[in-house]
Steps between C-alpha positions, in 0.01 A plus 500: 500500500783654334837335486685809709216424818594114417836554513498701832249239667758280418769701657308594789408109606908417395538767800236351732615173487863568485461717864297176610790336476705721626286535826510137489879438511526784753298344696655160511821666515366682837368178670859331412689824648222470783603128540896526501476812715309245738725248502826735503324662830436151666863393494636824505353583837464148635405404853563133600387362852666239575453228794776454703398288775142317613443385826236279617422570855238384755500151338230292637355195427158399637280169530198471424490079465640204698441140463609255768467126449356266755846319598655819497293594825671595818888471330686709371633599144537721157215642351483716152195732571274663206608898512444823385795688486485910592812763465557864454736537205751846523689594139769726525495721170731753390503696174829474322374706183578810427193714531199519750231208547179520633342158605123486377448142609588204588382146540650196704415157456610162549491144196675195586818619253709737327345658199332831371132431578452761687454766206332235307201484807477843580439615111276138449357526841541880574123566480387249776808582702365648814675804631625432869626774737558374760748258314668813363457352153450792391825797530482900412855632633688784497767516252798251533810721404769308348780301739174477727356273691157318659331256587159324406316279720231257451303248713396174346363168560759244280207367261696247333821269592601212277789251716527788687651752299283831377594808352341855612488754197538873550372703171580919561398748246657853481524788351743745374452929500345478177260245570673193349368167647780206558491154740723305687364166512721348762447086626690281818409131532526356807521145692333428843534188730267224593422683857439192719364457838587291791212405698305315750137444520255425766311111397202621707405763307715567201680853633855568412649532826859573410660657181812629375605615183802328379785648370621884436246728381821758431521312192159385441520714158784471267541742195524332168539694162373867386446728180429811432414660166371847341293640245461875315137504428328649170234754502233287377676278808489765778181582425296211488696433822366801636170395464523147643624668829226751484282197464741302754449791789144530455430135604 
């Protein structure tokens, strides 16, 4: 091969390699432009929902055990009866951002304290969660303009109450106009009272023949502590989020 066709072989892979590299760093450069514009977006025009009230309403406790004692027959007295405790939960939200959020989901549930497990279950657990209707676990709403407000409501059986306090968890992912995903992961821990009853019961044949609940139900339920927090999701974020709740929905 003569030196001239060496020479411009030489040259010519110089150039290929140097416009790799080029096409290289542009392309980095690109995703890190992609990136900041991302993140410049997401606070730029940033919707926050925030919850500004909870209400638990319909509180009701219901037996489903009672022991009596033999020389407690036919007198009266206190009893502390094993419960299951039932409520429907209201959270008054209101989005105090400055740009449009659409609510894609959200999940309610309740631990016995204050803490982020919420997130932690649904992206552990999300798979096995089982999509419930009729719960409204599951939100698709109309755009909430900034400075406005709603309300979420759930229905739940209280699954877990340590002396007497739990905490209900309210999780709401939203969106913004161009499609960037955020939460509000908001938590209120609460206290209940012993709910005793005053009764009589029949010694020939067991049957409560009297009872009264003692006490003010009014206050039955007293608020103790609450949180709220937020999070600007990635893209890799958003969208294995988006397939969890595909997954989530289809259950």
């Amino acid at each position: 091969m003569k030196r001239s066709t060496k020479i411009n072989l030489s040259f010519t892979l110089i150039a290929i390699i140097i416009s790799l590299i080029a096409i290289s760093i542009d392309w980095r450069q690109n995703i890190r432009l992609d990136k900041l514009q991302y993140e410049l977006n997401s606070l730029n025009f940033k919707p926050v929902i925030e919850v500004s009230d909870v209400f638990l309403t319909s509180f009701r406790e219901r037996f489903d055990s009672i022991t009596f004692l033999a020389d407690k027959v036919d007198s009266t007295g206190l009893i502390k009866m094993k419960s299951e405790i039932e409520t429907d939960i209201t959270f008054n939200i209101k989005n105090i951002g400055n740009s449009n959020a659409k609510i894609v989901a959200a999940f309610c549930i309740d631990t016995i304290s204050g803490d982020d497990k919420l997130r932690e279950l649904i992206y552990r657990e999300g798979l096995t969660h089982k999509y419930d209707s009729s719960n409204n676990e599951f939100y698709s709403f109309q755009q909430l303009q900034p400075k406005y407000k709603d309300k979420l409501k759930f229905h739940k059986k209280i699954d877990f109450v340590n002396n007497e306090t739990f905490a209900i968890h309210l999780l709401v992912l939203y969106k913004n106009d161009m499609g960037i995903l955020y939460d509000s992961y908001y938590w209120a821990k609460f206290q209940k009272k012993d709910l005793l009853i005053d009764f009589i019961v029949d010694s020939r044949n067991g049957q409560i023949v009297y009872s009264k609940i003692v006490g003010d139900m009014r206050d039955y339920v007293k608020f103790i502590d609450e949180n709220i927090a937020y999070k600007i999701y990635t893209k890799e974020e958003k969208e294995n989020f988006e397939l969890l709740l595909d997954d989530i929905k289809q259950k």
